[in-house]
N, C-alpha and C positions, 0 to 999 in steps of 0.2 A: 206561615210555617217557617223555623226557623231552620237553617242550613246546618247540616250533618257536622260535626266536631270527630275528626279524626286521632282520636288521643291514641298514644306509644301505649304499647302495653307495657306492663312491673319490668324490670329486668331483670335477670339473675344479679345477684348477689356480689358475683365475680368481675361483673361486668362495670365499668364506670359510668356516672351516668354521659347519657348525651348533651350535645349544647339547648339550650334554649330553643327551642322550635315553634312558630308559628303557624298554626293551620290555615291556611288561604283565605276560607270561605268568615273568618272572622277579623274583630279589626287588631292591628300590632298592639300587645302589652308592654308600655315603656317601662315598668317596672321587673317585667318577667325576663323579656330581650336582650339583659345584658350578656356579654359573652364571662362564660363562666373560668373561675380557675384553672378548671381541671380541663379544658380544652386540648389543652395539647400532650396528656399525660399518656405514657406508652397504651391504656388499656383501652383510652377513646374510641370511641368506634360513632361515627356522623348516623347509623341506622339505631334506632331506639327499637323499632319495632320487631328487626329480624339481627341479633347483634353479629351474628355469625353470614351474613351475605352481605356481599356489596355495595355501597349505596348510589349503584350506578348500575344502570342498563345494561344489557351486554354489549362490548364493543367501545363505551364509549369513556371516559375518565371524568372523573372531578371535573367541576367548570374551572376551578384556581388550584393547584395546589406548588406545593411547597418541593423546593430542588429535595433531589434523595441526599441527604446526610453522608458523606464519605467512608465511609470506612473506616474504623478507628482505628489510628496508626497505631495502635497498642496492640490489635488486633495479631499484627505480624511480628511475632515474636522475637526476630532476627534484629529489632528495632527495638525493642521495646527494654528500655532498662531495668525496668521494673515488673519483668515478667519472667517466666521462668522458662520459655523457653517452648513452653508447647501449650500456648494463648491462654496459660492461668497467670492472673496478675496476680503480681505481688508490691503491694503500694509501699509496703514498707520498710521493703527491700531487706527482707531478713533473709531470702535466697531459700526460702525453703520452698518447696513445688507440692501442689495437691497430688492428692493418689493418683497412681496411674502404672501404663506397663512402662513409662517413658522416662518415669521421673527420676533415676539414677544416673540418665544419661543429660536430662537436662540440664540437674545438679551438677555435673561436674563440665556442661558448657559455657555453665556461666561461672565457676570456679575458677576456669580459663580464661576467659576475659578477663576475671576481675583481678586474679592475677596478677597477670600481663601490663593492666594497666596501672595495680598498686607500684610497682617497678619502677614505672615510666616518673609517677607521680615521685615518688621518694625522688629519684634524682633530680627533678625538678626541684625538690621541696628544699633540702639536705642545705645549697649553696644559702639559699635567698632566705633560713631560717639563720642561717649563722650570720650573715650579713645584719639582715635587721635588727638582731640582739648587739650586736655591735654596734652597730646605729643609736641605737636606745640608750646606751650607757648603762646595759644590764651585762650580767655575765655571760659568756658565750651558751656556756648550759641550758641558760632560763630560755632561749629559743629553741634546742630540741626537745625541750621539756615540753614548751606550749606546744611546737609539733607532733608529739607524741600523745598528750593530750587531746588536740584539738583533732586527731584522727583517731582516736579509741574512743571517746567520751564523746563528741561531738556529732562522729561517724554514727556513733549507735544509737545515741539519741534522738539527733535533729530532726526536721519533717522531711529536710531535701535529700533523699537516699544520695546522688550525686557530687550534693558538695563538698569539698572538701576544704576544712578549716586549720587554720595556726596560725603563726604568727604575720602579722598582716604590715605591709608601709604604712597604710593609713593611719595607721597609731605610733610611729616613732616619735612624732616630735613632741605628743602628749606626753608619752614614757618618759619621753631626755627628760624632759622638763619634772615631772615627779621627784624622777631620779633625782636630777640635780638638787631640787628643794628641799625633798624629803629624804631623801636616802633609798636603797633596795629593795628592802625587806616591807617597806612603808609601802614600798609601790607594790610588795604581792599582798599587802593586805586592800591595797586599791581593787587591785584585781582581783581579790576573792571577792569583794561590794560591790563589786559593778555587777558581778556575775550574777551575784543573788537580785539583785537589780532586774535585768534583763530576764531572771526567772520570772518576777512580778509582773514582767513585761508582757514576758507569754501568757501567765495565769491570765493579765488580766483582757487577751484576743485584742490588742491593739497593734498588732503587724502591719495590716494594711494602711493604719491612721499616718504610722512613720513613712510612710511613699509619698504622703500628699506633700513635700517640702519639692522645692522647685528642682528641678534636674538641673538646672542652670546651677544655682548654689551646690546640688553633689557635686557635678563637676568641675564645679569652682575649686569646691575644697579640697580634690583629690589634684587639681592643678596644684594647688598652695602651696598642698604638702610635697608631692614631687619636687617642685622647687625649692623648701627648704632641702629637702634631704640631697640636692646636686650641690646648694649652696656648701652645707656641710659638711659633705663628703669628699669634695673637691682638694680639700684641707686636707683629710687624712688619705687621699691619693696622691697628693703631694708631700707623703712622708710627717707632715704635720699634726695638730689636734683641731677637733671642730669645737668649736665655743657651741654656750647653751642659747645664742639665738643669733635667726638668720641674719638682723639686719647688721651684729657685730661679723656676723664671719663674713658680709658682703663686703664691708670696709674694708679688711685688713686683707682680701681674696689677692687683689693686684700685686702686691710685695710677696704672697707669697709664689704667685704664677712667676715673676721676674727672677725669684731664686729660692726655690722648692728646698724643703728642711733635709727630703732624703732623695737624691735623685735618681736612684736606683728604683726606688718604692713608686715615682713618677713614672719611671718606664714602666713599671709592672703593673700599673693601674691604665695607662693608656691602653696598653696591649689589649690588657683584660675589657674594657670598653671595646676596641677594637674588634676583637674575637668575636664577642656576644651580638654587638650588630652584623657582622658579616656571614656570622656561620651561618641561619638558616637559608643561607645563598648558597654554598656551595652545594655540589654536588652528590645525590645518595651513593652510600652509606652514611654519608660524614654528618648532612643533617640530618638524619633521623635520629644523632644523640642529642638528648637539650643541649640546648648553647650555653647555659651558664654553667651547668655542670663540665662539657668542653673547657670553657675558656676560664675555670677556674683548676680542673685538672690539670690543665697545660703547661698554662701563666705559673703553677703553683711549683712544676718540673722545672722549670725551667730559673725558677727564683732562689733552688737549694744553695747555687754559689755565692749569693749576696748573702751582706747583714743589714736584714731589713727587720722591720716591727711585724710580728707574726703575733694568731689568736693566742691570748692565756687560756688554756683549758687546765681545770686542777686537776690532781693527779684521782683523786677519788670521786667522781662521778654521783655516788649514791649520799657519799657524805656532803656535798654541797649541796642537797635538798635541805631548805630549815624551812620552819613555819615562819608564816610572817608575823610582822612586828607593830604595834600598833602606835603610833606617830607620837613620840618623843614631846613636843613640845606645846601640845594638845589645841593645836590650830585646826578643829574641827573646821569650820568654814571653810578654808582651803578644800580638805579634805575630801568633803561633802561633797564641792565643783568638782573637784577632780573624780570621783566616783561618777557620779552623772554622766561628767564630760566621757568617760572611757565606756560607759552603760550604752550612751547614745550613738556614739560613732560607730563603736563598732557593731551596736545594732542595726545601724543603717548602713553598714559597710555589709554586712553579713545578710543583709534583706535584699542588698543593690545584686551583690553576685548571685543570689539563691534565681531573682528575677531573669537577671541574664544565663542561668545553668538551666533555667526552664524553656526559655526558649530553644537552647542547645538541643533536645533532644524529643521524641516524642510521644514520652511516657505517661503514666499519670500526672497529674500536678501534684506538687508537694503540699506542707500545710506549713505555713508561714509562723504561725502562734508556735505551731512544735516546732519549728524550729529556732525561734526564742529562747525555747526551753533548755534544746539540747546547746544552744552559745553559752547559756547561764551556766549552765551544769558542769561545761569546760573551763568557762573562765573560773567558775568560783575553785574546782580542782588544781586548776593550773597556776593561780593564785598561793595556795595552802601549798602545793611543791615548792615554790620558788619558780614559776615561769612567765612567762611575759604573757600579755592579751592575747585572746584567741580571736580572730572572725573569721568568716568566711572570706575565700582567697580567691579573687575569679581568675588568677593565672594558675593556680592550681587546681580547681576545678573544672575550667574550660582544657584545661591536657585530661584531666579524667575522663572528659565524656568524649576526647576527640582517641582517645585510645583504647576503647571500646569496652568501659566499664559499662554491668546491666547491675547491681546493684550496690547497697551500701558497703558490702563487704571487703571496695578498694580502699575507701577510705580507711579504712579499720587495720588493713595489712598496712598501707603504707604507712603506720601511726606506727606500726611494728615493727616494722624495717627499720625507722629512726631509731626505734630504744635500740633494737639487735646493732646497728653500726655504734652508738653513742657507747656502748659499754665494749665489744669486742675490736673496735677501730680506732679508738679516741685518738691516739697518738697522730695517726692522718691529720684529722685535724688542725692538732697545736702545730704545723708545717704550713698553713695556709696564712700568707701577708697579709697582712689587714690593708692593705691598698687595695688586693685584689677584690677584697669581700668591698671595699667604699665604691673601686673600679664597676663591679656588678649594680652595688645600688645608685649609683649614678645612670645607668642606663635607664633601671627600674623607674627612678625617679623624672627623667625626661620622657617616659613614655606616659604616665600619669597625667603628662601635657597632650592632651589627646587633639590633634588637630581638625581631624573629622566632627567631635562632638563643638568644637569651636565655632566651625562654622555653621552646622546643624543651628547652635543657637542665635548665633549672627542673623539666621532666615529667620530665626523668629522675632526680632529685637530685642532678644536679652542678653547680649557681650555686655551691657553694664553691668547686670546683674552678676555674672561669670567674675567680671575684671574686680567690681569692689569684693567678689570673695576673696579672688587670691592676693590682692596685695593685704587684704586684711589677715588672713592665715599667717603671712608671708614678713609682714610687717608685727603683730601683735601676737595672737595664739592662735590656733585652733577654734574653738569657742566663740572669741570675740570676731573672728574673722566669720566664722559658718551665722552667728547671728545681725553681722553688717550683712553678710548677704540677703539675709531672710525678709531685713528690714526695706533693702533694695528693691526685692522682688516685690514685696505689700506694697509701697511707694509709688511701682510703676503698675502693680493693678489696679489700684488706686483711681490712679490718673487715664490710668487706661478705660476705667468703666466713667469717673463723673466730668473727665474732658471730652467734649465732645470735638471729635475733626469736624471745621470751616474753612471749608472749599470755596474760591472766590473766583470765577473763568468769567474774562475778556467776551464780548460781542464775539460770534463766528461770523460775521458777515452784517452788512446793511441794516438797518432796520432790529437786527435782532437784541431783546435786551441782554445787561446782565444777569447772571445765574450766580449762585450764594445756594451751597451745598453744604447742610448741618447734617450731620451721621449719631446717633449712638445717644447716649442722655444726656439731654442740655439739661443742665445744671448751675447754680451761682456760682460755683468753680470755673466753668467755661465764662464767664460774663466778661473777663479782662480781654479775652484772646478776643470771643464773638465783636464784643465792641470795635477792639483795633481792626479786624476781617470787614467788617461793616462799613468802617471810613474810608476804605477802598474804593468803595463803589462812588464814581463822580456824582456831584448834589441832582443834578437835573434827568440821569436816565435812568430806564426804565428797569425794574429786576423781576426776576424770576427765582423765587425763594422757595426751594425746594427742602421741604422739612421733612427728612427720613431718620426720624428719631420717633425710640419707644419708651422715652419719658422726656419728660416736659416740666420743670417747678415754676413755682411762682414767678421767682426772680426774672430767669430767662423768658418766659411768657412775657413778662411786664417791658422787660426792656423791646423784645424785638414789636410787640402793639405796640409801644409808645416810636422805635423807628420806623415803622410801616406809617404812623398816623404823623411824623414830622415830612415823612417823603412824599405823603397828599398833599400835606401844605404846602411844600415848595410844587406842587404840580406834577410828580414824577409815576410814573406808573407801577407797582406792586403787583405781583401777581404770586400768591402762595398755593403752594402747591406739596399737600400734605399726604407725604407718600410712607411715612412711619405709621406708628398705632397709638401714638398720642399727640390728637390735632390740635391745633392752634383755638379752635373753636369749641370747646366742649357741649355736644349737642345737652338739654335739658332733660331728656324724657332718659330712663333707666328702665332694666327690668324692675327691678327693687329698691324704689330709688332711696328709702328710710333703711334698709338692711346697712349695719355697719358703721353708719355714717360718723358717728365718734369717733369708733375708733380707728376710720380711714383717715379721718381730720388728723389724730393725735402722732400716730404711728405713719402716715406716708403711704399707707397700704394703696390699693390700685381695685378698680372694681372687678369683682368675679362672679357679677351675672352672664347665667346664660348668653344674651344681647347687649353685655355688656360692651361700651364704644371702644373702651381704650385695649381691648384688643381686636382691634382693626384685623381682618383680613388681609392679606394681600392684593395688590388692586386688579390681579387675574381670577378673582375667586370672588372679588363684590361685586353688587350691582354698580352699573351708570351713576346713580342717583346716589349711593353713598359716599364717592367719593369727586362727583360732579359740580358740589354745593349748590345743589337745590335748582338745579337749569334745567328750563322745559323741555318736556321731552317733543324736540325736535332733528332736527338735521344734526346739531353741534354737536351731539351725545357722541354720534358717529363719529364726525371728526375729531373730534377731544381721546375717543378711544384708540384711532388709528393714530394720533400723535404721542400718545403713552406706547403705545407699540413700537413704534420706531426709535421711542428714544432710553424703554428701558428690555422690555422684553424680548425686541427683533435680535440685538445681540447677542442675546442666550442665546436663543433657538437657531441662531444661523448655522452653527455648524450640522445640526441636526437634518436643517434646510436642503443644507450643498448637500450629503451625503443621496438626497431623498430625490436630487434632479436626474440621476437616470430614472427613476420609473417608484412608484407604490409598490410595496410589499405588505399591506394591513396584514396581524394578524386575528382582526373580529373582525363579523361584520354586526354592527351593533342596530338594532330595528326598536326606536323607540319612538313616544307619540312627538308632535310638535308643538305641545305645551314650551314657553319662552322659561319655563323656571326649572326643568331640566337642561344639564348641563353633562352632555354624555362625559367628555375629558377629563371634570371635575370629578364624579360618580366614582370614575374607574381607575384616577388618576394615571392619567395615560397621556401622551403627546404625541407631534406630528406623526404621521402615519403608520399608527396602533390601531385606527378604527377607521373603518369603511362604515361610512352611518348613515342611515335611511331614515329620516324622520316624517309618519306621516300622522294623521289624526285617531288617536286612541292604539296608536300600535298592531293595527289591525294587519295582518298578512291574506292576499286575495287566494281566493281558490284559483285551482290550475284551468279551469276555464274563464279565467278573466285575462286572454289573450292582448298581449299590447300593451298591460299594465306598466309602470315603471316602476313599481315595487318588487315585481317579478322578475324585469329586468335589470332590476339592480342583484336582487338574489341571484340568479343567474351569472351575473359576471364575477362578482364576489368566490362563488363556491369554483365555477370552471377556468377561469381567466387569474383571477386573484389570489386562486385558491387559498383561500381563509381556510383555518383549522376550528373558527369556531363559530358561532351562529347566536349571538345575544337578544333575548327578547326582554324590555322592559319596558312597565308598568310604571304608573305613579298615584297615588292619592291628589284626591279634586279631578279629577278626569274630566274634561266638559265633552268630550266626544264621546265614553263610557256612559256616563248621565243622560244623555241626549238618549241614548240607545235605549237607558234603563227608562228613559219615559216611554219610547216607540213599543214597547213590550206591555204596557200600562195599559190595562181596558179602560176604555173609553178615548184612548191618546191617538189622534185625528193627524197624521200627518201626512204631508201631500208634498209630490214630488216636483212641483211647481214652484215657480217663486223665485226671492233670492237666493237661498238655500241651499238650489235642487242639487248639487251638487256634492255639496257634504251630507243631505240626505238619500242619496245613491252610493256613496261612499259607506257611511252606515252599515250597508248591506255586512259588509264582511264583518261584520261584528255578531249575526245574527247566531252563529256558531255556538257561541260562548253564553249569549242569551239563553238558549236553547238547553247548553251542557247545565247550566247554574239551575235551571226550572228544573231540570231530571236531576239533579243531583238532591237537591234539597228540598224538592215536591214543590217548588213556586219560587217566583224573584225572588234573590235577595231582597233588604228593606234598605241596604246601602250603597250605592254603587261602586264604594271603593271594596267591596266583599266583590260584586261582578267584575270590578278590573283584576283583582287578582287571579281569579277564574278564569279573565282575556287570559291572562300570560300563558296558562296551560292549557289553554285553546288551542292560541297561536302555534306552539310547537307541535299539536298534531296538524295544523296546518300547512307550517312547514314540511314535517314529513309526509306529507301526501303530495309533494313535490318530487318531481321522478331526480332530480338535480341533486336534493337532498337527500332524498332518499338514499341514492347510489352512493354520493360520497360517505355518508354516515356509516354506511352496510360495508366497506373497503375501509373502515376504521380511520380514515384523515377527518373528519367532522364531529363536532360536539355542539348539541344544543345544552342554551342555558336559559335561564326563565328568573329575571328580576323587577324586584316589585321597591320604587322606589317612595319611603314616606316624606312629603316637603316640610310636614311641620315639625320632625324631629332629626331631621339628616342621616336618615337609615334607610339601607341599601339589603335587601333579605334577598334572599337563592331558593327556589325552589329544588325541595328534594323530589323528584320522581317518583320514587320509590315508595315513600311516604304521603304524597300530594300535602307537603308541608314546608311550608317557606320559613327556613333559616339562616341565621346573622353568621357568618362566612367566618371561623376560625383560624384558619391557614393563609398566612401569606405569603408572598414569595421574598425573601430576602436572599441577599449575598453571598453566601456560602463559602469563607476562606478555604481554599485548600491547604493542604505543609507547604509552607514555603511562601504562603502571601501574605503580604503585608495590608495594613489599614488603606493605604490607599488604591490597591487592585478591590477592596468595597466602596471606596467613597469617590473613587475616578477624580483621586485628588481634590 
């Protein structure tokens, strides 16, 4: 008779369905058992059968689950930039708030912020917009113009409510150079094409593609350009003019330091350097005003009694707006570069800060594509006025969100405040020395040399990378210097992935051979290096060739067989030791051994059967015999594994070790059978003292009159002494103690408690439970034994709770029983649900859980 099938009943409609669920009493579906999509979707629910109860006992929790999720820091409104104030978001930061009795007070809480903080922004913005137009060899106008643009159009557009756009350093030295070649008006027709550019960019969702360029090269290039613009600038801080490239205005820099064209303009450019570094030192109130705005108000008082070179601003503001002009001399090629050129930087200038304004704050995420859009949309406007590039600005962004803007609405004033000073204040302006404004961007421009991100990439070895950006920037263009770096970085990935490191260590002592350490994928690239590593070792001793590589070609294969078979000849001792995933020996037998075979021949491919070799385990997850080469199983297996232990794993786990010598803390106690092909640590992925483990034959747990027991006594100290919080019972497919039983239950099955046996045949007893449950459940044995092992598992745990031990602590809620059933021939691990008497593939894991404020390595523990 066949055993009972506990199927879920339909669910409602509303309901998602459940995971994949196993019913015990029959064997695992590899097809059915996969874990589903929707696993982890808000509506989940682990009970099929009752979707609205628990799926757990009273008292007791999930066998695994998963940390509680934080709090969404959006949640609290006081934070949230992109909220309104009373926990209705607003992603798109248009400041408008849903209905309510609150939302007129909301509205104007965040009207106040945003305010306050458009304010802060304009005076930040106002100096270092007239600067950089200066810089450019554009007209002073075309930077409040991009200002004014880049915070109306850009503000309302973009994806990143927060950032705040205009004229940017990163793009001087492009602009001089348009400028110079082409003219003005050439260059706002550049920049209305780059814009439309950049629109194509968003249309076509490739924001995220522009990130994948090395961080090394960003910061190469923003070093570069810094550096031109000190080089530059230094000139016309010295009263002087900057030529249109760095490497002339470096020559001619010493004669003019020796005797400066204005040296009035010299003092007033120091100062203003001066001011800007020192001020956010002094004391509040004084720093709370920006520095550049400070030390160009000052410097700018203080310069009225000189005759120094001051901004040109025209007298009509509205009338120096033209259309631009389409290139004279019809050198589209150039043209073309230069469009691109201006599309791309300051797309990745504008994507680099959007990145850094999101971590700033803890609101929603922006959308990267829109805000492509809204760069496009400014540049190509601020182009057709007559303004310089727009991008995103992370020194004007990062004062927006630290002055407590909640939505896009700062940017947008502060885009307004520019035009309101540009048309009712102009004359201010045309009073400010253009020393002062070079004096500002000489700071700007050393600070762009970021010392911190230098050494950041020093730890990882890419300062080449960094260093051939900026002399290339620094030296040639822009362009040619961002793609010497590009090429830099490909170079040393390159080299990074097909050289393999060859490690070559000296004897430690007497007797001991050489050791020859290959890492990563040998390859005919590595063959010049391997070769020379290999001459190293004297002709007559002995080596220890450890191959921790996960590829392996021909060539290196060939040469290091052909020096293993010259170093027999000479007499010398070899010993390989293949601790990567692609061995020296490729065994012969395959899962599949004709699947693919062309075109792994043709293409290089790598096998991806199930068993297939060349993905090797690690050598704490395989057996002895996989990676023993073929030695009998005797005494050496042991020793061979205690000497892998000492020499590669004891070091991990030592510190784990030291922590562990005052005293165990488990927190399972894990009770499975002593089958040799269960591997509890592996199962559960767990280490040193995670499990208190009891392994006896078939898993069987003794009733509370089998006084004396050691099973008992291990429960016992586990739950009272230990106190474990959980209590693991697991099962396995092949069971040869479940089988035994499932014969002892078999009419006409003669067994006798005599003999060699008698002991695992007295043992047996406590199996007899689960025999018993399986015949009343299903009107007779199961026909499998592995249907009866799974039935042991939900034996065992009424077992265990008929232990007064367990009982108590279960009932005072410190205890959870679990019940797993493990299959060996497909590597799957099922949970019994209770509730259901149905074994299922375990959805929820436990992962790491950043809170605000931590970084990648508070998960990776470095």
């Amino acid at each position: 008779m066949h055993a009972e099938h506990h199927e879920p009943r339909k669910q409602p409609s509303s309901v998602t369905p459940a995971p994949t669920a196993l019913p015990y009493p029959s064997e695992p579906d590899t097809d059915r058992a996969k874990i589903p999509d929707h696993a982890d979707s808000p509506g989940h629910t682990e009970n099929p059968d009752h979707p609205e109860k628990p799926d757990r006992l009273p008292g007791r929790r999930p066998w695994r689950r998963a940390r509680r999720a934080p709090a969404s820091p959006a949640a609290d409104s006081s934070d949230d930039p992109a909220s309104d104030g009373a926990g209705r978001h607003d992603p798109d930061g248009t400041g408008r708030p849903g209905s309510g009795g609150s939302a007129g007070r909301t509205l104007r809480g965040a009207w106040r912020h945003d305010l306050e903080a458009s304010v802060v922004v304009f005076l930040v913005a106002l100096p270092l917009s007239l600067g950089i137009a200066v810089a450019s060899g554009a007209p002073v106008v075309a930077g409040i113009i991009a200002a004014v643009v880049g915070g109306v159009v850009a503000g309302a557009v973009g994806g990143v409510p927060l950032q705040v756009s205009g004229p940017a350093a990163g793009l001087t030295a492009v602009v001089a150079e348009i400028v110079a070649t082409h003219g003005w008006r050439t260059a706002c027709f550049v920049t209305a094409a780059a814009g439309v550019v950049q629109i194509l960019f968003g249309l076509s969702r490739v924001a995220r593609a522009a990130l994948a360029i090395s961080p090394a090269v960003v910061h190469g290039m923003l070093a570069g350009i810094g550096l031109t613009i000190v080089i530059g600038q230094i000139h016309v801080v010295l009263g002087g003019t900057a030529g249109s490239a760095a490497w002339d205005n470096l020559i001619v820099l010493p004669g003019e330091i020796v005797s400066p064209a204005v040296p009035a303009a010299a003092l007033l450019g120091i100062a203003t350097i001066a001011l800007t570094v020192v001020w956010t030192r002094l004391p509040r109130p004084l720093s709370s005003i920006p520095a550049p705005l400070a030390a160009v108000s000052m410097v700018t008082a203080a310069s009225l009694p000189f005759d120094v070179p001051r901004v040109a601003l025209p007298d009509d503001l509205l009338g120096a707006i033209a259309l631009p002009e389409l290139p004279a001399g019809g050198d589209w090629g150039a043209i073309t570069l230069a469009v691109l050129t201006v599309a791309l930087v300051a797309s990745i200038e504008s994507l680099l800060s959007a990145v850094a304004v999101e971590a700033m704050h803890s609101g929603p995420r922006g959308d990267l594509d829109r805000e492509l859009l809204g760069q496009g949309a400014a540049n190509t406007v601020s182009g057709l006025l007559g303004g310089l590039p727009v991008t995103g600005v992370i020194v004007r962004s990062s004062t927006n969100v630290r002055a407590g803007a909640r939505t896009r609405a700062s940017a947008i004033l502060h885009g307004l405040w520019m035009a309101g000073f540009a048309l009712l204040l102009a004359p201010l302006v045309g009073r400010i020395p253009l020393a002062v404004l070079a004096g500002l961007l000489v700071v700007i421009g050393i600070r762009l040399v970021d010392l911190a991100h230098i050494r950041a990439i020093a730890r990882h070895g890419e300062l080449a990378i960094y260093l051939t950006t900026v002399v290339g920037v620094v030296l040639f263009n822009l362009l040619e210097g961002v793609l010497i770096g590009i090429a830099t970085a490909l170079l040393l990935a390159l080299r990074r992935t097909l050289v393999a490191p060859v490690h070559v260590h000296p004897p430690t002592g007497p007797g001991s051979p050489w050791r020859v350490v290959v890492e990563g994928a040998l390859t005919f690239l590595s063959l010049p290096r391997l070769s020379r590593r290999l001459a190293e070792v004297p002709a007559g001793a002995s080596v220890r060739l450890d191959l921790a590589v996960d590829y392996l070609d021909h060539g290196a294969h060939k040469m290091l067989d052909d020096w293993i078979a010259e170093r027999h000849r000479a007499g010398a001792t070899v010993t390989v030791d293949e601790v990567g995933a692609a061995p020296l020996a490729i065994p012969t037998v395959a899962a599949r051994p004709r699947e693919g075979r062309l075109s792994k021949s043709l293409f290089g491919g790598r096998s991806t059967g199930r068993h297939a070799r060349s993905a090797r385990p690690p050598r704490w997850l395989a057996p002895w015999s996989d990676w023993q080469h073929g030695q009998l199983h005797d005494r050496q297996h042991l020793l061979n594994g205690v000497d892998e232990f000492h020499r590669r794993t004891a070091p991990m786990i030592e510190p784990f070790l030291t922590e562990l010598t005052a005293g165990q803390r488990p927190s399972t106690l894990f009770i499975t059978c002593s089958d040799s092909r269960l591997v509890p640590n592996v199962i559960t992925s767990s280490g040193p003292g995670d499990l208190f483990t009891v392994r006896t034959p078939g898993a069987f747990v003794p009733g509370p009159q089998a006084v004396g027991d050691s099973t008992l006594a291990a429960i016992e100290y586990a739950v009272e002494v230990l106190r474990v919080r959980t209590i693991a019972v697991c099962g396995h497919s092949g069971c040869g103690a479940v089988a035994a039983l499932l014969d002892r239950g078999t009419p006409g099955h003669s067994g006798s408690s005599v003999g060699p046996l008698r002991n695992l045949e007295a043992w047996l007893r406590h199996g007899e439970p689960a025999l018993a449950r399986a015949a009343r459940d299903a009107g007779g044995l199961p026909p499998e034994p592995d249907e009866l092992s799974r039935v042991s598992v939900a034996q065992q745990l009424v077992a265990l709770r008929g232990l007064s031990v367990v009982r108590r602590a279960e009932a005072e809620g410190r205890l959870q029983l679990v019940g797993m059933w493990f299959d060996i021939a497909t590597a799957r691990a099922i949970v019994l649900n209770e509730s259901t008497d149905r074994f299922e593939i375990p959805t929820v894991s436990v992962v790491p859980v950043l809170e605000s404020g931590q970084r990648l390595a508070d998960a990776t523990r470095g």
